[in-house]
C-alpha angles and dihedrals in degrees: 000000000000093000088048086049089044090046095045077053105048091046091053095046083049094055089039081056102046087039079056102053094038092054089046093083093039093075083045106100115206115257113247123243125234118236081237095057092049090049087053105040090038083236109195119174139046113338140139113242125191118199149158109258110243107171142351124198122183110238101216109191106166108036083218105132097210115176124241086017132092143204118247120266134220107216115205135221128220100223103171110205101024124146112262101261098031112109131175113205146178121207117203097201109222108261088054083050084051092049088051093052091052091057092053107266090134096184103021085191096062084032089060106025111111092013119136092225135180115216125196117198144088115297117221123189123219151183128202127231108237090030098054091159087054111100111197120173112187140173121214124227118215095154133038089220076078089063131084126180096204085172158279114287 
């Protein structure tokens, strides 16, 4: 009886300690990428990336001024050193724009420009057509649960 007690114990004490050791890299965060560091390593897929805002313009498809609702925004990264032609993005599809107007961020580009951010999200790489040469990786945001401010520089 006692061996049967000592064993139900030991085995109990052996899965504590593998559930330990499982749950020890879940508090860990990823660490996030630099822009520099996808533009150098070529990173497609899902990543976290934490830059410095250069830029923002307003992509505006369709021309139509609707009120309470805005046009997506590519948000640009400042990647010093990169290659001529290498650009690391982040588009804010234009329903999370709109979420973000409806919360009071009345012009998301001033709102983001010079903003050190961290974006969540899979990171595709194009070319456009009549740039070959032109290397762009992006990541799209659909969510804002995708966007962190980390903080203004």
């Amino acid at each position: 009886m006692r061996s049967l007690i000592r064993q139900a114990v030991a085995l109990f004490l052996l899965a504590a300690g593998v559930a330990a050791v499982d749950g020890a890299g879940e508090d860990k965060k990823e660490q996030p990428l630099s822009p520099e560091t996808v533009l150098e390593k070529e990173i497609q897929g899902k990543a976290t990336v934490e830059f410095l805002v250069e830029g923002v313009t307003t992509l505006n498809i369709d021309s139509l001024y609707v009120p309470d609702v805005s046009h997506a925004q590519i948000i640009k990264a400042k990647v010093p050193g990169a290659r001529e032609g290498r650009e690391f993005w982040v588009v804010v599809s234009r329903e999370t724009a709109t979420r973000l107007l409806h919360l009071g961020v009345e012009d998301p580009a001033k709102h983001f420009r010079g903003k050190q951010m961290r974006v969540s999200g899979t990171i595709e790489r194009f070319s456009p057509t009549e740039e070959p040469a032109r290397m762009i990786y992006k990541i799209r945001v659909t969510d804002l649960a995708q966007l962190e401010h980390v903080k203004t520089p």
